[in-house]
Each structure stands twice: as structure tokens, then as C-alpha cells.
C-alpha positions as CSV (number, residue, x, y, z in Angstrom):
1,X,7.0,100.9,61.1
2,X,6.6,103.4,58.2
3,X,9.2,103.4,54.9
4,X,9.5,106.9,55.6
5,X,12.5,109.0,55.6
6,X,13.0,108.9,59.2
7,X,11.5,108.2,62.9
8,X,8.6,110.1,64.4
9,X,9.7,111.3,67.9
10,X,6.7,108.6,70.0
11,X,8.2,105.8,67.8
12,X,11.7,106.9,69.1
13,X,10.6,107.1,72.0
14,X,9.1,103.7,71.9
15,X,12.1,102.2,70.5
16,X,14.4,103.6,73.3
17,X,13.7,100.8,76.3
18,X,14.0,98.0,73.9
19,X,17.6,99.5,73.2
20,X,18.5,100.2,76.5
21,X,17.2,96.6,77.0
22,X,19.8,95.4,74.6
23,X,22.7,97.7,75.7
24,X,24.4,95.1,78.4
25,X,26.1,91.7,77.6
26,X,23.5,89.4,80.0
27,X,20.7,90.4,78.7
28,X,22.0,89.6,75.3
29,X,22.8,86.3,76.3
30,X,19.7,85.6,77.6
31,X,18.6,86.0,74.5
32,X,20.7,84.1,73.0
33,X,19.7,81.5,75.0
34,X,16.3,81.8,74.5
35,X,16.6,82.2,70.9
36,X,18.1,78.5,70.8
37,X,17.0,76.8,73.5
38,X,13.5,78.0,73.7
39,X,11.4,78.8,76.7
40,X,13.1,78.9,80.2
41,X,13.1,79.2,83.9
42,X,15.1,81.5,85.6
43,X,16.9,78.2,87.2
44,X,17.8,77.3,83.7
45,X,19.0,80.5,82.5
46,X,20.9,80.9,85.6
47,X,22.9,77.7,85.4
48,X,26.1,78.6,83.9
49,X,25.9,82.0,84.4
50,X,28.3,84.4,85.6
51,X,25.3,86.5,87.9
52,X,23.2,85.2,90.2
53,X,19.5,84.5,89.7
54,X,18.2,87.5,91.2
55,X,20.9,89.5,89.1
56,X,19.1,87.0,86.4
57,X,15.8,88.0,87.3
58,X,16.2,91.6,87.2
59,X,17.8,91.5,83.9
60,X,14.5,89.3,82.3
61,X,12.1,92.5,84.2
62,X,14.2,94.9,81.9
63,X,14.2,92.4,78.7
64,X,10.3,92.5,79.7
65,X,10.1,96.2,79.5
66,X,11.5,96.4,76.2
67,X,9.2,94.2,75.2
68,X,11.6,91.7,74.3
69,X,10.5,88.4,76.6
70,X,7.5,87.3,78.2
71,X,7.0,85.6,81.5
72,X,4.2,82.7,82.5
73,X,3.7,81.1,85.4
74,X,4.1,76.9,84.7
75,X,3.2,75.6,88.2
76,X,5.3,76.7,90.7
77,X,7.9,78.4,88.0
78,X,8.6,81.4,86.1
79,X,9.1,80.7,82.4
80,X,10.6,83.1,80.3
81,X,9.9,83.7,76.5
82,X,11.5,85.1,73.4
83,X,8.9,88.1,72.0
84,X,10.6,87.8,68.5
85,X,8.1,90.9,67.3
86,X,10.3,93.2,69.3
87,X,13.7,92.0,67.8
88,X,12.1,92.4,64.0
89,X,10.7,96.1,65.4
90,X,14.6,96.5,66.1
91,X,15.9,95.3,63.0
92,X,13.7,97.5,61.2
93,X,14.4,100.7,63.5
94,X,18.3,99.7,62.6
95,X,17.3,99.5,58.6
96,X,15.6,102.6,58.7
97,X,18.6,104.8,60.9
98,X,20.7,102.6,58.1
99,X,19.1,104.1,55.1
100,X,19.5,107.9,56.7
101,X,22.9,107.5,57.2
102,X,23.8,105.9,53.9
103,X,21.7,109.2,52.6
104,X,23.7,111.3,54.1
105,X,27.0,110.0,52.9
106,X,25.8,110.4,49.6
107,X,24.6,114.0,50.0
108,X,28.3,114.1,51.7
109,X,30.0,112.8,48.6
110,X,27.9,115.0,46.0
111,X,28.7,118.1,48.2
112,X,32.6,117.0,48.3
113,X,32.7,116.3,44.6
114,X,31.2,119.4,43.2
């Protein structure tokens, strides 16, 4: 992602399914989970879970679209990965709408204190 001063409209909208992929509370713990436990099954990542593993499964197929985890077959199972790429790509798309607004506040405060 460029330093620039803000975000071309095909990077927006390339960031916008990996947002919408992190805009509900399972998919964020799924990553959680996969952050610190690694690689895992939709059986694993279902146990303990308020949501069923086809409710499970559906969520990881929207992580996937955002380019946030990957699936591999292991046998018989699915396993599920952490793509940590994506989540840097976020942080920087979150640094970078950070900079603009702390750019406007101070154009803000110059204009308010002239």
C-alpha cells in the first residue's frame, strides 16, 4: 500500500470484503482463535462455540473472501488458516485513514485558531 495521502478508489474497493469480513463478533473470534492456536478444523473451531458448524462454516467462506484465512484439505478434513498478509493490509489501510483524519483535525484547529 502506497504512503500516499489517501486511498485509490480499486484499493478501497479491495479493502471493503476484508472489512465486511471483520464486521461481526464470530468471525473475530475465529481469528482469535486461529491467531493462537494455529491451524484448525471446523470441528475444532466449533467446539465451544455459540453457532453451529455450518453457521461456522459459512462464517470461515466469508473470512476466505476477505482474504483473511485459507482452507486445505488434511485427509478427510477441512483445515482452516490464519492469512496474516490480509490483517497487516488492514492495519495499514487503518494507519493510512488514521493519518487523514489526524490531518484534518489539524487543518480543523489552524482554521479555529486564526
Amino acid at each position: 500500500m502506497s504512503q500516499g495521502s489517501g486511498l485509490a478508489p480499486a484499493r478501497v474497493r479491495d479493502a471493503a470484503p476484508l472489512f465486511a469480513a471483520l464486521g461481526d463478533g464470530t468471525r473475530l473470534g475465529l481469528l482469535v482463535r486461529l491467531c493462537s492456536g494455529g491451524p484448525d478444523s471446523i470441528t475444532g473451531l466449533s467446539e465451544k462455540a455459540a453457532v453451529s458448524r455450518q453457521a461456522i462454516a459459512k462464517h470461515l467462506g466469508v473470512l476466505a473472501r476477505g482474504g483473511l484465512v485459507r482452507g486445505t484439505r488434511r485427509g478427510r478434513e477441512h483445515v482452516w488458516a490464519l492469512e496474516p498478509r490480509r490483517l497487516e493490509e488492514a492495519r495499514a489501510y487503518l494507519d493510512v485513514i488514521s493519518r487523514q483524519w489526524d490531518d484534518a483535525l489539524g487543518r480543523l484547529k489552524r482554521f479555529v485558531e486564526r
